[in-house]
C-alpha positions as CSV (number, residue, x, y, z in Angstrom):
1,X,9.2,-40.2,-18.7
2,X,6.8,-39.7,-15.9
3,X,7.6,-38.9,-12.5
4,X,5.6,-39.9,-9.9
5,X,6.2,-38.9,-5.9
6,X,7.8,-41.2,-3.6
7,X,4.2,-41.5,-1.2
8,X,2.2,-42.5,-4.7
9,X,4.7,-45.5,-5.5
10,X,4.9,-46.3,-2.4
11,X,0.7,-46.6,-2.3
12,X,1.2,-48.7,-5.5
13,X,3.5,-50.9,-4.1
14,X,2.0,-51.7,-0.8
15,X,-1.2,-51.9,-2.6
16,X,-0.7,-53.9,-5.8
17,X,-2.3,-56.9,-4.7
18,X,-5.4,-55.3,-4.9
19,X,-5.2,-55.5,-8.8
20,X,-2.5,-58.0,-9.4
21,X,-2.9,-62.1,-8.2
22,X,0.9,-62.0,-8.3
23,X,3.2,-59.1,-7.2
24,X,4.4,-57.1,-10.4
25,X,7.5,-55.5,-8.4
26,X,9.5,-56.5,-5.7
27,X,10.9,-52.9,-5.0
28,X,10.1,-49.4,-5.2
29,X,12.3,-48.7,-8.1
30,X,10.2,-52.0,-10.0
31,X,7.0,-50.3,-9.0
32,X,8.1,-46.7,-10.9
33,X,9.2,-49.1,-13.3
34,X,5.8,-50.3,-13.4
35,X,3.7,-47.2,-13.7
36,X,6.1,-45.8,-15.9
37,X,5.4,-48.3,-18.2
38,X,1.6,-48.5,-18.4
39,X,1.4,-44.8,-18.0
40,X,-0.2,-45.2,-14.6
41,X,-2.1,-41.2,-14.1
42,X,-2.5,-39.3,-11.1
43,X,-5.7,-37.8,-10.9
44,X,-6.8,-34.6,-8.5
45,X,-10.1,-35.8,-7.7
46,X,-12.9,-38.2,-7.9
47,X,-14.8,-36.2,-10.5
48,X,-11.2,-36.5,-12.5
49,X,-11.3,-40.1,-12.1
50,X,-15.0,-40.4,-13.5
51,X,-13.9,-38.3,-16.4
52,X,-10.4,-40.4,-17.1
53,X,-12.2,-44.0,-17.0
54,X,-15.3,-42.4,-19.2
55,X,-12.5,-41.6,-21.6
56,X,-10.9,-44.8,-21.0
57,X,-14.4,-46.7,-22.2
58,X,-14.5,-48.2,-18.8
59,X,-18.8,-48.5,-18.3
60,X,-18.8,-46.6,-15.8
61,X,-22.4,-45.0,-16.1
62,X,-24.4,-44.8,-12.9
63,X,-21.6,-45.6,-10.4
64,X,-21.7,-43.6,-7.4
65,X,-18.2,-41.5,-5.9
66,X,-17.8,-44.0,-4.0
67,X,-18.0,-47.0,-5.9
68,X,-15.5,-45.5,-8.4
69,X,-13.1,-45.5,-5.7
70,X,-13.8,-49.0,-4.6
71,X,-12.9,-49.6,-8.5
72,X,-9.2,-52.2,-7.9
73,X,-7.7,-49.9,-10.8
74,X,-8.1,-47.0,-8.3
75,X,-5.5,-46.5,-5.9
76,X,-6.2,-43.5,-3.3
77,X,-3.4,-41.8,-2.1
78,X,-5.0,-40.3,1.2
79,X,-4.5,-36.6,0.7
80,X,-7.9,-36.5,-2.3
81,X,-5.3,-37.8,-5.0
82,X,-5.8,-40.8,-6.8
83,X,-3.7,-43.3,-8.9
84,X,-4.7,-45.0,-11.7
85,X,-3.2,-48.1,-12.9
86,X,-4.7,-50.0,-16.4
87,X,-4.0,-53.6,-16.0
């Protein structure tokens, strides 16, 4: 099972609208649930990210740093982390 901090659920579930038309958890424990079960990843960086959606087969070519963290799949977490959540 993976563990994710307190702060990154808490990103996810303050945030989920951004990916989701409807709320997928009503509490923090629903939202670990949640990225538990689609294997949400944490990435280090940006360049991480890139390289995780590339993988992914996301077309991604040609998208600046920026855009990729404009991406609704891309949650930042504020201190140069970044969660990512496949819908």
């Amino acid at each position: 099972m993976r563990e994710y901090s307190r702060h990154c659920v808490e990103v996810f579930f303050e945030n989920q609208g951004q990916l989701f038309d409807r709320p997928v958890a009503a509490s923090m424990e629903e939202a670990e649930e949640f990225l538990t079960d689609c294997m949400a990843v944490v990435a280090g960086s940006l360049k991480e990210v890139r390289d995780y959606l590339d993988d992914a087969g996301m077309d991604i070519e040609g998208m600046s740093l920026k855009e990729l963290e404009e991406i609704e799949e891309v949650f930042p977490l504020g201190d140069g982390t970044y969660l990512i959540v496949e819908a």
